[in-house]
C-alpha positions as CSV (number, residue, x, y, z in Angstrom):
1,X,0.0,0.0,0.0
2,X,1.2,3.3,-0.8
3,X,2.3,5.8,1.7
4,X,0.4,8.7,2.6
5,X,0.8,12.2,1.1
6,X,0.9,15.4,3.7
7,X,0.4,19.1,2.0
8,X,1.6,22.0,3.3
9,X,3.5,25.1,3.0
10,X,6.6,26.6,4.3
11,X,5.0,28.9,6.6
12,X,1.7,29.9,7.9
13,X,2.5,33.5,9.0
14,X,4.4,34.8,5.3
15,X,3.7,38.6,4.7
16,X,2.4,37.9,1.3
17,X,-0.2,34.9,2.7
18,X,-1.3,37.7,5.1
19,X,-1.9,40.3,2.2
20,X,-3.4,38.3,0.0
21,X,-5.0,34.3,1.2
22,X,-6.0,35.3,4.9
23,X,-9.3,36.9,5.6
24,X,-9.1,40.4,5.2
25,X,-8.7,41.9,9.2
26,X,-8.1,38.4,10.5
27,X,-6.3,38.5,13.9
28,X,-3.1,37.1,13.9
29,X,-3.7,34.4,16.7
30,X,-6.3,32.9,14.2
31,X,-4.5,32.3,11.0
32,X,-3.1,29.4,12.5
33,X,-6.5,27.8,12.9
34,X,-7.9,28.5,9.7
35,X,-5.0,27.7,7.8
36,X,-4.8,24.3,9.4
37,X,-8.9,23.3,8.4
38,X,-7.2,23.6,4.9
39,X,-4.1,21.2,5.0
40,X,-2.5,18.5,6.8
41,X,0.9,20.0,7.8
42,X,2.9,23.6,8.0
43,X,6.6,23.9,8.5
44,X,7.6,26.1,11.2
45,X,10.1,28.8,9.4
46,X,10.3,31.1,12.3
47,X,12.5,28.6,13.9
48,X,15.0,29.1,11.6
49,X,15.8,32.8,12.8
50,X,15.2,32.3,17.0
51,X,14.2,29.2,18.9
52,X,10.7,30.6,20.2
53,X,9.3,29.8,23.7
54,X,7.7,26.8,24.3
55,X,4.7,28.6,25.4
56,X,4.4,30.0,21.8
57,X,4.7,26.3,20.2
58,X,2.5,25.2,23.0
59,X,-0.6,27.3,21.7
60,X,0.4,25.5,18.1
61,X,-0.6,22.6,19.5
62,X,-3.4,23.5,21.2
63,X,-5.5,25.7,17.6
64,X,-4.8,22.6,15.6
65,X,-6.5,19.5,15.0
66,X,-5.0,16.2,16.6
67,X,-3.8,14.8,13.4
68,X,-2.2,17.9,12.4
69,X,1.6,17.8,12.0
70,X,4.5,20.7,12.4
71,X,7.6,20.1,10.5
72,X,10.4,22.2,12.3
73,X,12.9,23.8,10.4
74,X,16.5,24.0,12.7
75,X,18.0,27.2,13.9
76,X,20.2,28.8,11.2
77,X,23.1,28.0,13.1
78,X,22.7,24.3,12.8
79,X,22.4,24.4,9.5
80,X,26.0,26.2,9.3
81,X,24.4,29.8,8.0
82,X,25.7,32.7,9.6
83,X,24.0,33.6,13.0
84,X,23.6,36.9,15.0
85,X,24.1,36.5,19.0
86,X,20.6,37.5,19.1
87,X,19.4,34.8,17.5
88,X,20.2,32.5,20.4
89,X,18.0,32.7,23.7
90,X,19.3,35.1,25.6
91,X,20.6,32.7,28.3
92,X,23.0,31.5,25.5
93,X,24.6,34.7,24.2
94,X,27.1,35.4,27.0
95,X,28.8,31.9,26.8
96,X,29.4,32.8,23.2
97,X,32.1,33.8,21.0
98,X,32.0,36.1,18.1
99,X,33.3,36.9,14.6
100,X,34.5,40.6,14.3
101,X,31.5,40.8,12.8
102,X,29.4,39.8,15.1
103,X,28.3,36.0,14.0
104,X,28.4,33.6,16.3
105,X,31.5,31.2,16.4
106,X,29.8,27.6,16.3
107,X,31.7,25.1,18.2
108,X,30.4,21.5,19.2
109,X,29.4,23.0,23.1
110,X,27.3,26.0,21.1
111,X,25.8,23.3,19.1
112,X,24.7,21.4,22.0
113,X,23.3,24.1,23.9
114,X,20.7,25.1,20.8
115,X,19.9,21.8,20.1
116,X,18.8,21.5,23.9
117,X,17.3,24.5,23.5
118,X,15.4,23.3,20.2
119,X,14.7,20.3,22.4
120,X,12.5,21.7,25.4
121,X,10.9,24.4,22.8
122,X,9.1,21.7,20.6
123,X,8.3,19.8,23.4
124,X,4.3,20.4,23.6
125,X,4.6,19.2,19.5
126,X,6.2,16.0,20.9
127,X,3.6,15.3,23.7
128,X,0.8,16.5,21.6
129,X,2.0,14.1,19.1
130,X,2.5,16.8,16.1
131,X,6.0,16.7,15.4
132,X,6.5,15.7,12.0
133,X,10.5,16.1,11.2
134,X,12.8,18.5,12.1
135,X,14.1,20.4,8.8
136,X,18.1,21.1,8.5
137,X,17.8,23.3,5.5
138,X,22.2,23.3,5.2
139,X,24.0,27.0,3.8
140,X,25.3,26.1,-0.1
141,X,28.8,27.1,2.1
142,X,28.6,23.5,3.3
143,X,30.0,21.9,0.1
144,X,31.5,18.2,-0.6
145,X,35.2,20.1,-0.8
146,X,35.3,21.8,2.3
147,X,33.0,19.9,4.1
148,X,32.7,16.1,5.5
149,X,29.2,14.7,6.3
150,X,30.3,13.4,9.7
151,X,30.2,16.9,10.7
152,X,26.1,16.6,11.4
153,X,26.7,13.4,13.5
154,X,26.8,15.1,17.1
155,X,23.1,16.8,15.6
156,X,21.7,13.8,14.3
157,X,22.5,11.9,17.5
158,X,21.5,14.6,19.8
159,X,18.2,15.3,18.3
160,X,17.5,11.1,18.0
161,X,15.1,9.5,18.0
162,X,13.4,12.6,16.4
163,X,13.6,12.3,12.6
164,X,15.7,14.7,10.6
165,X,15.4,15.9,6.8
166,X,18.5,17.2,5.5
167,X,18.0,20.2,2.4
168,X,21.2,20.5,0.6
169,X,22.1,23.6,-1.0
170,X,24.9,22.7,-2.5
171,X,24.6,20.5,-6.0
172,X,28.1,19.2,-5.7
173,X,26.5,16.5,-2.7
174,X,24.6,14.6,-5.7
175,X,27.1,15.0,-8.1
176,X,28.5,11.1,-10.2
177,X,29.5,9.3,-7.6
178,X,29.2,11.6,-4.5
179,X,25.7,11.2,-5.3
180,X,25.9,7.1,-4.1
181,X,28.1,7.8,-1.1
182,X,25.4,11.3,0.0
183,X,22.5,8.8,0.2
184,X,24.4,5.9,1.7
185,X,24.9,7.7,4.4
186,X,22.1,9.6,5.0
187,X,20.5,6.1,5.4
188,X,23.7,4.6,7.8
189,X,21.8,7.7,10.0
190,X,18.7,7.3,9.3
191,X,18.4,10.8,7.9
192,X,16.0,11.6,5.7
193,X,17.2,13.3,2.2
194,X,14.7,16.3,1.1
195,X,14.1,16.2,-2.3
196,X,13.6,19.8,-4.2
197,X,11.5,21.1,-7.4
198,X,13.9,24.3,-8.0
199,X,14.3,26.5,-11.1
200,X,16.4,25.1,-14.4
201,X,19.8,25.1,-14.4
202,X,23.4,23.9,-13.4
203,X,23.9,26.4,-11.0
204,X,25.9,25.4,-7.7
205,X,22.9,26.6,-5.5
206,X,20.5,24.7,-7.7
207,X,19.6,21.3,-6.4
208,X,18.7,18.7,-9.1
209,X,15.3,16.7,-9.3
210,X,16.6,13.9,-7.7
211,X,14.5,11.7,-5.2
212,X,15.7,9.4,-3.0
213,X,14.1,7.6,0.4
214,X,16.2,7.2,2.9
215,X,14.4,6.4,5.9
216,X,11.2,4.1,6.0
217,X,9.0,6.5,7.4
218,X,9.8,9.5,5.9
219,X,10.2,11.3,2.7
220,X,10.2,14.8,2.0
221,X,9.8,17.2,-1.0
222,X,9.5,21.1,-1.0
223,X,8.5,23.2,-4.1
224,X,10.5,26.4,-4.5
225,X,9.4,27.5,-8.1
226,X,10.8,27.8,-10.9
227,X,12.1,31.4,-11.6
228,X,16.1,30.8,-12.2
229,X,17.1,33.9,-12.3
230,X,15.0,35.0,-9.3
231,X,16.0,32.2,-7.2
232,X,19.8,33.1,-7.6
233,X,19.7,37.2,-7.3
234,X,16.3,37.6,-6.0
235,X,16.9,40.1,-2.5
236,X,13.6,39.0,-1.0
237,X,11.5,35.9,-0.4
238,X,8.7,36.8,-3.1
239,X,11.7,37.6,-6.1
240,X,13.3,34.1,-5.1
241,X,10.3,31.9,-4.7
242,X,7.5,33.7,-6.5
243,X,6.1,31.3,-8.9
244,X,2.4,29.9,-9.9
245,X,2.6,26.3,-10.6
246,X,0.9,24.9,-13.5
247,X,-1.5,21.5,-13.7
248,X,1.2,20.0,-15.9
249,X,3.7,21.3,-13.1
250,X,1.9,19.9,-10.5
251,X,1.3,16.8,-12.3
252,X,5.1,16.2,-12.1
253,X,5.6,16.5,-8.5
254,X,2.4,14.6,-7.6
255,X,4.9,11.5,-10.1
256,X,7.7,12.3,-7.8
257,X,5.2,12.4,-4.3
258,X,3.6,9.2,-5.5
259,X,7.0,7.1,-6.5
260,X,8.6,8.4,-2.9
261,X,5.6,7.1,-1.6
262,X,5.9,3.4,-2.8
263,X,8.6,3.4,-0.2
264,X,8.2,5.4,2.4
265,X,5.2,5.3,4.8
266,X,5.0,8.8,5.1
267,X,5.8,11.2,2.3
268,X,6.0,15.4,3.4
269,X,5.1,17.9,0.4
270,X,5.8,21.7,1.3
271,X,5.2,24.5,-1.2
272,X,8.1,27.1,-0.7
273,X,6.9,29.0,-3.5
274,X,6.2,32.1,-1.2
275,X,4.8,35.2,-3.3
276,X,1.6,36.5,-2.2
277,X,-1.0,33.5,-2.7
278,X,1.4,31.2,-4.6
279,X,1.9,28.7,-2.3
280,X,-1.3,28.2,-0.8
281,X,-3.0,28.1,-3.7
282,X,-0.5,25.9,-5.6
283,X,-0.6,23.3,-2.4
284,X,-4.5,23.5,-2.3
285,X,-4.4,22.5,-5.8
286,X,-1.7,19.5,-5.8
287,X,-4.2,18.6,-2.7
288,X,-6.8,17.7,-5.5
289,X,-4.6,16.3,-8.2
290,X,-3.8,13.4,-5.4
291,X,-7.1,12.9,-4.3
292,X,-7.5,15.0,-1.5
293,X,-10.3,16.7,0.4
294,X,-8.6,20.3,0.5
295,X,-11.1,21.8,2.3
296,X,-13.4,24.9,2.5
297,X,-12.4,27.4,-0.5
298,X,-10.0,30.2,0.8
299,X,-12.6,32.8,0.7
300,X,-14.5,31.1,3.4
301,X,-13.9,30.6,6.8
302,X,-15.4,28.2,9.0
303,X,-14.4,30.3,12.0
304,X,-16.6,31.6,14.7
305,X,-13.9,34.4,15.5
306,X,-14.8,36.7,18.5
């Protein structure tokens, strides 16, 4: 039997979803709600620029349906991208060392402390039993010949049994026969590779259509458009990922979804496309190309806010 499918996008609280898919006036504290009547799963991308307060990700919990899942994406500094001290809690940033420039110096004890940090802050997704995996979405300055793979072993073994999904940004990780030795391990650690639709092109930054499950239980695919020439000088979200999937589009990552899903149980489908509507609209839509109830129409809510 085929695994199942989960639709969502990379974000429920993006400026453009606000300007242009929310109810017109809607509070804040009930987009959360009303996006989640509509699809199965949301990643968390706020997590990527501060670890928030478990009392925050605690009321996540609480506005969503039971089956409802939260994929997590990792603090920036896991993921090897520069970091500003005040992106760590503030308990952290005096333990800390700095670049001239400010960024913080990331050393296995730094490491440790935000992933303990991450730890206790998704901890009401854990008991609530909507954690879905926890997103290391890795700088395209982590490449093949400068970096080793065993770097993201204290991580993965720190943040176990909790799945992770790895993003590469750098194409050289899938390159001839890297590619064979990327996915070997990645299994050895029961990591789970994330498999991209990105713009055209052989461009370092660029990652390939190449799908590949390497954990049982978990696959994972995010759409981030197809504008090349956006995507690599784009300044903003909406320039990089702005893009309005067609049918035919959609038809080829609902292919992908499906053959991911012949062997994994569980295959994650987030629409990064983030411009305005585009992402809602274009993960409602793959929602009925695979079968899927995707619920009341934008325009209505089902809310009795007040």
């Amino acid at each position: 039997m085929a695994g199942r499918i989960l639709v969502g996008t990379s974000s429920w609280a993006d400026p453009g979803f606000v300007e242009a898919w929310y109810p017109k006036g809607m509070p804040a504290r009930d987009r959360l709600r009303w996006y989640s009547q509509r699809f199965e799963a949301v990643e968390v991308n706020s997590s990527f620029y501060a670890v928030p307060d478990s009392a925050t990700v605690a009321r996540w919990a609480e506005v969503t349906p039971d089956d409802f899942l939260f994929d997590y994406k990792l603090h920036k500094l896991l993921s090897r991208h520069s970091a500003e001290i005040e992106s760590l809690p503030p308990e952290m940033r005096d333990d800390v060392e700095t670049t001239p420039r400010g960024r913080v110096k990331l050393t296995p004890e730094v490491e440790a402390a935000v992933i303990d940090a991450t730890i206790g802050a998704i901890a009401p997704l854990e008991e609530a039993g909507k954690l879905g995996a926890l997103l290391l979405q890795l700088t395209p300055a982590f490449a093949p010949h400068k970096h080793e793979l065993g770097e993201l072993e204290q991580l993965l073994e720190r943040f176990a049994p909790r799945p992770v999904a790895i993003e590469f940004r750098h194409r050289g990780w899938l390159r001839d026969k890297r590619v064979d030795q990327t996915f070997a391990w990645l299994s050895e650690h029961d990591a789970a590779f994330v498999a991209v639709d990105a713009p055209p092109g052989d461009h370092v930054p660029i990652m390939p259509p190449v799908d590949a499950v390497t954990r049982d239980d978990l696959a994972y695919l995010r759409a981030h458009g197809r504008n090349t020439e956006g995507y690599l000088t784009g300044k903003s979200v909406a320039e990089r990922f702005g893009w309005v999937y067609s049918d035919g589009e959609l038809e080829e990552i609902k292919k992908r979804a499906e053959g991911m899903a012949e062997e994994a149980s569980t295959v994650h489908v987030q629409f990064n496309n983030n411009r305005r509507d585009d992402a809602p609209s274009a993960a409602r839509r793959f929602r009925e190309l695979v079968g899927q109830d995707p619920g009341p129409p934008p325009e209505e809510s089902q809310l009795k806010i007040g």
